[in-house]
C-alpha positions in Angstrom: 0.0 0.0 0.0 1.0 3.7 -0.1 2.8 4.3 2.9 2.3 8.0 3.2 -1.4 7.9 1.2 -4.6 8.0 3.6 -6.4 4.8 3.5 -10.2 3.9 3.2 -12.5 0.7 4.1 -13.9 1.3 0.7 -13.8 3.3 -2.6 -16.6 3.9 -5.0 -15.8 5.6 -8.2 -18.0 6.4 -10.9 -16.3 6.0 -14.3 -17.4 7.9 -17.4 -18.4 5.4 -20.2 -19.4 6.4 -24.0 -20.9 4.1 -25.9 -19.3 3.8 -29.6 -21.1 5.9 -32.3 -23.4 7.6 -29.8 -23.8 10.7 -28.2 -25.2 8.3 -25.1 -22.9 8.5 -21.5 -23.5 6.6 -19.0 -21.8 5.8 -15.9 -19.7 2.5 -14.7 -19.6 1.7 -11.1 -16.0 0.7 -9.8 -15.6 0.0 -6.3 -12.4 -0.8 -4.4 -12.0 -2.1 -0.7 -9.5 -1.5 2.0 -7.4 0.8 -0.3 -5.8 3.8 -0.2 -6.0 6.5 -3.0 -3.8 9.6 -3.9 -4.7 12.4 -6.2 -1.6 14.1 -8.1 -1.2 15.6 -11.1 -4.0 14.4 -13.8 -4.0 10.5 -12.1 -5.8 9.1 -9.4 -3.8 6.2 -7.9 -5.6 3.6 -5.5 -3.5 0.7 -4.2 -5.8 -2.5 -2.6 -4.3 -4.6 0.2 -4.6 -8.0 -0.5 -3.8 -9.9 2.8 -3.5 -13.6 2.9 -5.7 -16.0 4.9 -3.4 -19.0 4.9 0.2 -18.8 6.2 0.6 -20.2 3.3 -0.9 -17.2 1.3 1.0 -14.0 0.5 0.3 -10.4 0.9 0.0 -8.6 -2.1 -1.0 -5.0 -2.8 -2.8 -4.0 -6.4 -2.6 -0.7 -7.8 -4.8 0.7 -10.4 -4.0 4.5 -12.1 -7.1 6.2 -13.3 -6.9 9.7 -15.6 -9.1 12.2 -13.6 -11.3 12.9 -17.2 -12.0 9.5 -16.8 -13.8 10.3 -13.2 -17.3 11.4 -13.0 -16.9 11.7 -9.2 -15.9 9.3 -6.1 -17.3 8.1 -2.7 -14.8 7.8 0.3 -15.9 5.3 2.9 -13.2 5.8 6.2 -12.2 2.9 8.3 
């Protein structure tokens, strides 16, 4: 995760979708759970933890980089 990035129970982002060869928008639910995100520059970063439930499992964290014109806005849910 982030070290220095606030971190959230959940993340909803609504997504801006056109649909080829319309005018038609619509909107694309994304949602993201114990996760940080960071805002800089014209990218929003969020980072997922991923913590095993095994010993046997490892802990992994997934980042995903969004372009903020691809945002239509965002719900923070805090720990």
């Amino acid at each position: 995760m982030l070290n220095t990035a606030p971190k959230f129970k959940k993340i909803v982002l609504l997504i801006k979708s056109k649909i080829p060869s319309t005018d038609i928008s619509s909107n694309v639910r994304v949602t993201h759970e114990d996760c940080a995100m960071v805002i800089t520059g014209d990218y929003v970063i969020i980072t997922e933890d991923f913590q095993g439930n095994n010993i046997d499992d490892e802990h992994s964290v997934v980042g995903k980089i969004y372009e903020l014109k691809e945002i239509d806005s965002y719900k923070l849910y805090k720990n």
